[in-house]
N, C-alpha and C positions, 0 to 999 in steps of 0.2 A: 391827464387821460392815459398815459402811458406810465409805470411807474414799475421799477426793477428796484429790490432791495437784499443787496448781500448775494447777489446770483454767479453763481458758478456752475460750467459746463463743462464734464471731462469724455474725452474721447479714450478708452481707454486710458493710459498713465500718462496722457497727452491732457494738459488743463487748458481749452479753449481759451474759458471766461472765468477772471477770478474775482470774487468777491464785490460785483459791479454792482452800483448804485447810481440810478438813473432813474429821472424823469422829464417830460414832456410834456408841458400844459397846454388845456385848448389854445388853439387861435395863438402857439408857436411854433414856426418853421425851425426845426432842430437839424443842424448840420452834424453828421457824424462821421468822423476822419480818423483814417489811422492807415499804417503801411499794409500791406497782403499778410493776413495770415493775422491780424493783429484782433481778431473775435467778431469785427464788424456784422457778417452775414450770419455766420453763431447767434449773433445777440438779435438781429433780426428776427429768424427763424424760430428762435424761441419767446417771440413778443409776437408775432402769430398764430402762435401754436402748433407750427410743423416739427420741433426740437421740444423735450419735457428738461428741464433744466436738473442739474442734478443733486443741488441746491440751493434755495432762497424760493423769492414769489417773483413771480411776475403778474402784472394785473394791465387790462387794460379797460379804461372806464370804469375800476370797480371791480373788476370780473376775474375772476381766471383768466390766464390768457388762452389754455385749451379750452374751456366754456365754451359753448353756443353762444351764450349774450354777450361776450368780446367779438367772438366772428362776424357777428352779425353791425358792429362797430367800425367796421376795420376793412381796411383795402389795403391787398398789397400789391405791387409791380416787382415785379423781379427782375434782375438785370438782362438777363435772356428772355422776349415775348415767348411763348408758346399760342400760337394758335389753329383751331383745323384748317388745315389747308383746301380742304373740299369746298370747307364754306365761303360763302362770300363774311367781307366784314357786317355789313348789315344784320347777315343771317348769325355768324357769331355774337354780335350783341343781343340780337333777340333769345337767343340761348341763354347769354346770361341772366337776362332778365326774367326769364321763365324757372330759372334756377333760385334766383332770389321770392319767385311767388309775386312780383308786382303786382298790381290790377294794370289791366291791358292800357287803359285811354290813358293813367298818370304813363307808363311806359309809355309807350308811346312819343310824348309827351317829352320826356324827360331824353328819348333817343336824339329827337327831330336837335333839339340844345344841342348835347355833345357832339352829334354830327355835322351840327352848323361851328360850333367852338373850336373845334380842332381842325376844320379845314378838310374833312373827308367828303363832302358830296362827288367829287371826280371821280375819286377810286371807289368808295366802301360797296360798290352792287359788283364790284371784280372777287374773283376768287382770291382768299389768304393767299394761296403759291405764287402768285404773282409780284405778292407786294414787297418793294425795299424793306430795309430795317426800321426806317423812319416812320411808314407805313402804319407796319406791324405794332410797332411802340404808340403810334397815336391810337388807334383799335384795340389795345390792351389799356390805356392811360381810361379811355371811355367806358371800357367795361370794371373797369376797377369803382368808376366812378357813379353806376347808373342807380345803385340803392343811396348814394347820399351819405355817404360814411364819416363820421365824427374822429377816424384817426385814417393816413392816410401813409403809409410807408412805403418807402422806392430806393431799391438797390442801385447804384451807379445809372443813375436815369437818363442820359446826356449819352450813353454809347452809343458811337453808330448815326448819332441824325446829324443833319444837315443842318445848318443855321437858323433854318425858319421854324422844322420842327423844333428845335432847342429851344428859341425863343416862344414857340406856344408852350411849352411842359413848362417854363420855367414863369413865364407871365400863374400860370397853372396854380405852381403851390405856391405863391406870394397870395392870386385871387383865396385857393383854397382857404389858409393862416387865416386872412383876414376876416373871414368868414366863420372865424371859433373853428375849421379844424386842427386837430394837431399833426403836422407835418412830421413822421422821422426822415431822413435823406441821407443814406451814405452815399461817398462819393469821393474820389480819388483828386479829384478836378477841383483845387484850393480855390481858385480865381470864381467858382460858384459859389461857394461857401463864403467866401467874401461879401460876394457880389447880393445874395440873397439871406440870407441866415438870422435869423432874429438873436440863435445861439448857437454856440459851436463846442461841440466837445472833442476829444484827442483821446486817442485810446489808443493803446499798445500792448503787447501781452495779454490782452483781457481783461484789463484796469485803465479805469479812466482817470489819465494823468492831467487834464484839463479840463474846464467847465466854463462858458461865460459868453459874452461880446467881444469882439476883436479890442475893440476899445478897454474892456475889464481884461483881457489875455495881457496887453499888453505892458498893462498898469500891475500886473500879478508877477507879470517875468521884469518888469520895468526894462522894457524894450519898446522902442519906436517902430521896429523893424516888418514888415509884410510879414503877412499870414505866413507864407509859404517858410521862411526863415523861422518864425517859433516853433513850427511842425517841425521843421527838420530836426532841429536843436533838442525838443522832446524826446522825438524818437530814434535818435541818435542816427539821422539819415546824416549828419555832417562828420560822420567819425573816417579818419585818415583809412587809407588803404594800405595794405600790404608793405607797398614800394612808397610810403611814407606821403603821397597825393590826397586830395580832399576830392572826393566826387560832389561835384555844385548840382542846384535843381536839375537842369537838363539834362540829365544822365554823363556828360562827359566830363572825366577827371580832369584837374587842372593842378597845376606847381602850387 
């Protein structure tokens, strides 16, 4: 459903993305990992068509990924919700539903589900200004979701909520996957990508330096070792410091 070949993206004499090949078939949850700055949102952006890539394709079901008939395929979540504040949640997904052209009673229809799935009947008749981050991110997860989308991408999805919102998004795109959509997910947070990921890929620089199952990663580096340990070691997050220290996962240097 999603499919990158040979893409690269320069920001002036800055190369985002270099020469990336990627793809993501229906009904796979695809973990995508890599350190800041390493292309992740770049690659995003231009597999929805807010970024023109500067070259290669990118397609999503077929399509262009700037096309209408990709758009019209595709949800995306952003790491940051945006939504009107004036409105209530209810009123913002009737928005969007109005934007997509539903017929009224399938909306309807399709509202009363996500409204019940995500646990918003308490708040969604409150105004947007009101609501937490976790809030906002389940109001946005439902409007991503109201036309039925066959590919379903979400920037660091996990920031900001609470336990129980985490575990609805994330019950979410495991239902989603199984369901034939194709799931992208970047995401900082190794112990998700473990935890749910059908595959995982590692990207640094803009090049994807791994592709697979935790199980195939492991069998490929021939290491037993946690996710979080192959990441590091890829992306040279284990290299000494200055004063001759190793900085470990947790951010604090150790002898």
């Amino acid at each position: 459903m999603i499919e990158l070949r040979g893409v690269t993206k320069m920001f002036g004499p800055k190369k985002a993305v270099d020469q990336l090949d990627l793809t993501v078939r229906a009904g796979e949850l695809f973990a995508f990992l890599g350190p800041n700055g390493a292309g992740k949102t770049t690659t995003i952006k231009m597999v929805c068509g807010l970024l023109a890539p500067t070259a290669g394709i990118v397609r999503v079901g077929g399509y262009l990924a700037a096309s209408q008939e990709a758009r019209q395929l595709l949800a995306y979540v952003p790491d940051q919700p945006y939504l009107y504040e004036k409105l209530t949640g209810r009123e913002f997904l009737r928005f969007v539903v109005e934007m997509y052209g539903l017929e009224r009673r399938q909306a309807d229809a399709r509202l009363a589900e996500l409204i019940e799935t995500f646990e918003m009947n308490d708040f969604v008749d409150e105004l947007c200004e009101n609501y937490s981050q976790g809030m906002k991110q389940r109001v946005v997860f439902a409007s991503a979701l109201v036309h039925n989308p066959k590919v379903l991408i979400v920037d660091e999805p996990l920031v900001g909520l609470d336990p129980r919102s985490a575990r609805i998004v994330k019950d979410l795109f495991v239902a989603q996957a199984r369901s034939g959509v194709a799931v992208l997910m970047s995401t900082h947070l190794l112990s998700i990508a473990e935890e749910l990921a059908d595959t995982i890929g590692i990207v640094d620089h803009g090049r994807l330096l791994a592709r697979g199952t935790l199980a195939e990663l492991r069998e490929q580096f021939q290491s037993r070792a946690p996710l979080e340990d192959l990441f590091l070691n890829l992306t040279g997050g284990n290299r000494p410091l200055a004063n001759g220290r190793v900085m470990v996962p947790n951010g604090a240097p150790t002898l």
